[in-house]
N, C-alpha and C positions, 0 to 999 in steps of 0.2 A: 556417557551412554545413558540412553534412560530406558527405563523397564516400566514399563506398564501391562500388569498382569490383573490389574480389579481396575474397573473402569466408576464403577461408582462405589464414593466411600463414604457418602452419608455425611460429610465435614460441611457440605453447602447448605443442607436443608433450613436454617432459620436464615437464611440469606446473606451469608457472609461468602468470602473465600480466602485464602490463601497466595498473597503476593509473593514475585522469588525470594525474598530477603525472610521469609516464613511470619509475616505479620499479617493478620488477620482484617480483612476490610468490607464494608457492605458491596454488597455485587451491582449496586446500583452507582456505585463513585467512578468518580472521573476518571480516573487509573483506569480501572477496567473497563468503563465502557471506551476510552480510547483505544487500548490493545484490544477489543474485543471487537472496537470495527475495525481494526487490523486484522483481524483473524477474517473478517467477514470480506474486505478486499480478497484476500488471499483465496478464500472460496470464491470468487466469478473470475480469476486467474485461472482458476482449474476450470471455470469453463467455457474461459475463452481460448486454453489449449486444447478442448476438443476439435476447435477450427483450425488452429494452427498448425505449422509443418516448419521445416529446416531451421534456420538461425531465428526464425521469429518464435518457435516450439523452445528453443534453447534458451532463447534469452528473457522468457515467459517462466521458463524452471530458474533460471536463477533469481528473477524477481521473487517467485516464490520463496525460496531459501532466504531472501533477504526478508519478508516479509514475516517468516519466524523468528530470523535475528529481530525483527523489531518489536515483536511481543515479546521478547526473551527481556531486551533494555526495557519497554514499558513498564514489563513488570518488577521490575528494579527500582523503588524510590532511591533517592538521598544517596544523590550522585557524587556526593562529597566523601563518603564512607570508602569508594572503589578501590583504594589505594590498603585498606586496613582490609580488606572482605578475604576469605580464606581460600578460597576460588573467584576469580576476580569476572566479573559481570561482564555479558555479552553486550555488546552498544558497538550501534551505527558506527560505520567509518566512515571514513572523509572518503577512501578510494571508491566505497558504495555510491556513494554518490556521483565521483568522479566518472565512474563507468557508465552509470544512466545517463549524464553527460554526453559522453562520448557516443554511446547510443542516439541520443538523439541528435546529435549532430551529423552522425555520419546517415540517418534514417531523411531527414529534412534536406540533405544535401539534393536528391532526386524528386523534391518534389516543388511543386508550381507552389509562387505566394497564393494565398490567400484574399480572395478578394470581397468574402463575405462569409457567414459564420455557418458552422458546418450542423445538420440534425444528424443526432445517433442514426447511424441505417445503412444502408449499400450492401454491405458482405455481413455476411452473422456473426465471421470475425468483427470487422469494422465495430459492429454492435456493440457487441460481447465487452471490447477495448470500452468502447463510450463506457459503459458499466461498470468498468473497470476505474474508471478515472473517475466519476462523479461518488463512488464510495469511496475512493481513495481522497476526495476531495474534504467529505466528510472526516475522513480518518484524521487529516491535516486539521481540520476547525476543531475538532474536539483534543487534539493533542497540543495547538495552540491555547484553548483554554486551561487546560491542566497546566500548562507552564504557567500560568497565571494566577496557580496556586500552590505548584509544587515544582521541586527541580527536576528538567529534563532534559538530555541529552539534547543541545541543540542541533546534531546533528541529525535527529531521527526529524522534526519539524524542518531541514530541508531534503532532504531523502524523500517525504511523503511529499511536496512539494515540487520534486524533480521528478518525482513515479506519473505523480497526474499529466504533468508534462509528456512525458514517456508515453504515457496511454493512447493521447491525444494524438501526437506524431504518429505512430503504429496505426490508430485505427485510420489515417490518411492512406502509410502505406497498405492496409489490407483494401482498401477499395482502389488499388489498381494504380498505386500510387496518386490516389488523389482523382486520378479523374473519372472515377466511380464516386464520390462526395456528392451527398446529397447537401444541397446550400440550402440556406433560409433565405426568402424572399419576403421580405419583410412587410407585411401587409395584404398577405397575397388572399386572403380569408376574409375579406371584408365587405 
């Protein structure tokens, strides 16, 4: 359970923070700025559920959920410790990803190939979704580079990986399953 009764403690002001494992790092390192565009996905999630409604509103709250388990494992270094830690670390699962799967498989079932690439637009969902995915896309490039310096959950690098996926498909089905997509025509400004 967590309690948060003083919202600011003064502990960040020369520019440090506090990772889970309670070690102290610049607010400018890879750690946190990768959970920190985690966190920042997870805000245009909340706003792309203000368009949404039924299983599309449901399965937008659970991404969310997962999207705090994923700041919970970023902020975890030294994934090799998990087995000695005294409350054992929150990290990605395989089913988490397995369900975004599933999601979009069962989302792609109902809709036409593709026959040219789609612009963010159509519904404010559709939108919303695009926004959703190209920070998440972000969140993925900068959580690949950290694994490039530190150990990470490989399973959080395809979780973000299966999410933009996820976005992608959703903002087809909110434009009507697709046949609200707005396409690129390639050249068409010239």
């Amino acid at each position: 359970m967590v309690v948060l009764n003083k919202i600011y403690t003064k502990t960040g002001d020369h520019g440090e923070t506090a990772l889970g494992d309670g070690s102290r790092v610049a607010k400018h390192g890879m750690r946190v700025t990768a959970y920190g565009t985690v966190d920042e996905a997870n805000a245009t999630v909340g706003l792309a559920r203000q368009h949404a409604s039924g299983e599309m509103d449901a399965q937008l709250a659970a991404i969310q959920h997962d999207l705090f388990d994923m700041g919970a494992d970023l902020c975890r270094p030294d994934l090799h410790k998990d087995a000695e830690a005294k409350h054992p670390p929150l990290r990605i699962a395989a089913s988490q990803v397995a369900r975004l799967e599933a999601e979009i498989d069962a989302m792609n079932a109902n809709l036409e190939p593709l026959r040219s690439f789609t612009l963010p637009g159509g519904s404010a969902l559709s939108a919303y979704l695009h926004l959703c995915r190209t920070v998440t896309r972000r969140a993925e490039r900068e959580t690949v580079e950290l694994a490039t310096m530190e150990s990470v959950n490989p399973l959080a690098v395809k979780y973000l990986n299966r999410l933009s996926d996820w976005f992608f498909v959703a903002s087809r089905v909110a434009n009507d399953n697709g046949k609200s997509d707005v396409l690129w025509v390639p050249g068409s400004t010239r």
